[in-house]
C-alpha positions, 0 to 999 in steps of 0.5 A: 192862364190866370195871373196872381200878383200879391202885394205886401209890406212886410212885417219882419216881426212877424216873420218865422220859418215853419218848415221842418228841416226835413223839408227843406231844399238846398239853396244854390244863390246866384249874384248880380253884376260886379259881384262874386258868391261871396256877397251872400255872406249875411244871407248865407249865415243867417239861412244856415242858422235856420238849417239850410245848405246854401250853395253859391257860385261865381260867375265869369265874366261879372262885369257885363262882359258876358251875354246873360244866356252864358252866364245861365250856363254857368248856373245849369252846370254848377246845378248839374255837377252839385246835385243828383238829377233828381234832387230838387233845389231852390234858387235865389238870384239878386239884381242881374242874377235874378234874370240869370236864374229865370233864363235857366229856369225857362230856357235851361230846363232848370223848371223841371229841378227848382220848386222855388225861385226867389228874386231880389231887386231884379229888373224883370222890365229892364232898368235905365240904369242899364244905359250907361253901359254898352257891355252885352250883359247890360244891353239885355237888361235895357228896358224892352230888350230882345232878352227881356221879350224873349223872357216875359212872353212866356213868363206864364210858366213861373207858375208852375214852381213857387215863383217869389220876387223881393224889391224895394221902393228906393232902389236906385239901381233897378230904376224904375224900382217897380221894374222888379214886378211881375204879374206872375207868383208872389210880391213881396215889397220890403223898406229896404233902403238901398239896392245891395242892402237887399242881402243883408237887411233884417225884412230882406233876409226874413222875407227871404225866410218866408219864401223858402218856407212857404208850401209848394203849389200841387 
């Protein structure tokens, strides 16, 4: 297998979509921990302006309290009730949900029904922070969890779908912050100052933008 891995500081001046809106799939947008659906309020009103139909979904438990395969079957049954089988779809998951839409994706059959995923600030490599809790959906975002393993040893597979990861250097929740990266698909570094600004700040939002709108790999 071949790896790619694209660094870039992002320009959000230059940043339009160019897809028509035609092509473009629905976005079903999965949040992290503590959170519900609706903090993809700003990210949601900025792609329905741009024409797409976003979707977003609350999953239970949201404190760590749930094991993250669960909470991925949350996702595949949100997904399997919403769309037809055969609709394809992108997905965006912020911090925890970002490893949430990769278990789908890899473990769920979830690779055969989205053509992108796009994370932001996700610890694909655990992050440290992670410590301070004992909760099971914590445990498996502890750097070198069996979760992780499980997830990375055939992480290979995200290139066969558009596979984007957004982070910034000055998250202080996924620590390391460059825990985020991985050496498959598209990298995408943004000065976003904080962890939760990554889905309301302007280069987040665009860069986001550039992702779903970038062609699909044949």
């Amino acid at each position: 297998m071949i790896y790619r891995r694209m660094n870039e500081n992002i320009d959000a001046s230059v940043l339009t979509p160019h897809t028509p809106l035609s092509s473009r799939n629905p976005v079903v947008m999965v949040h992290g921990i503590w959170d519900t659906g609706k903090i993809f309020l700003p990210m949601s009103l900025y792609l329905s302006r741009l024409g797409w139909t976003v979707y977003d979904l609350d999953l239970t438990p949201n404190n760590g309290d749930g094991r993250l395969e669960y909470l991925a079957e949350q996702v595949a049954e949100f997904i399997d009730r919403t769309f037809a089988p055969d609709a394809p779809i992108d997905l965006v998951g912020f911090s925890m949900g970002g490893l949430v839409s990769r278990y789908y994706v890899q473990r769920l059959g979830g690779i055969d029904h989205v053509q992108r995923l796009i994370t932001l600030s996700s610890p694909h490599n655990g992050t440290w922070v992670a410590y301070g809790s004992f909760r099971s959906g914590c445990l498996q975002m502890r750097p070198n969890s069996a979760f992780l393993q499980d997830l990375n040893q055939d992480v290979a597979m995200l290139d066969r779908l558009n596979f984007t990861s957004i982070w910034t250097p000055f998250d202080a929740m996924i620590v390391p912050a460059n825990s985020s990266q991985l050496p498959v698909g598209r990298e995408m570094r943004v000065w976003v100052p904080a962890h939760h600004y990554m889905i309301s700040d302007a280069q987040s939002l665009k860069a986001v933008t550039t992702a779903l709108t970038e062609p699909l790999r044949s």
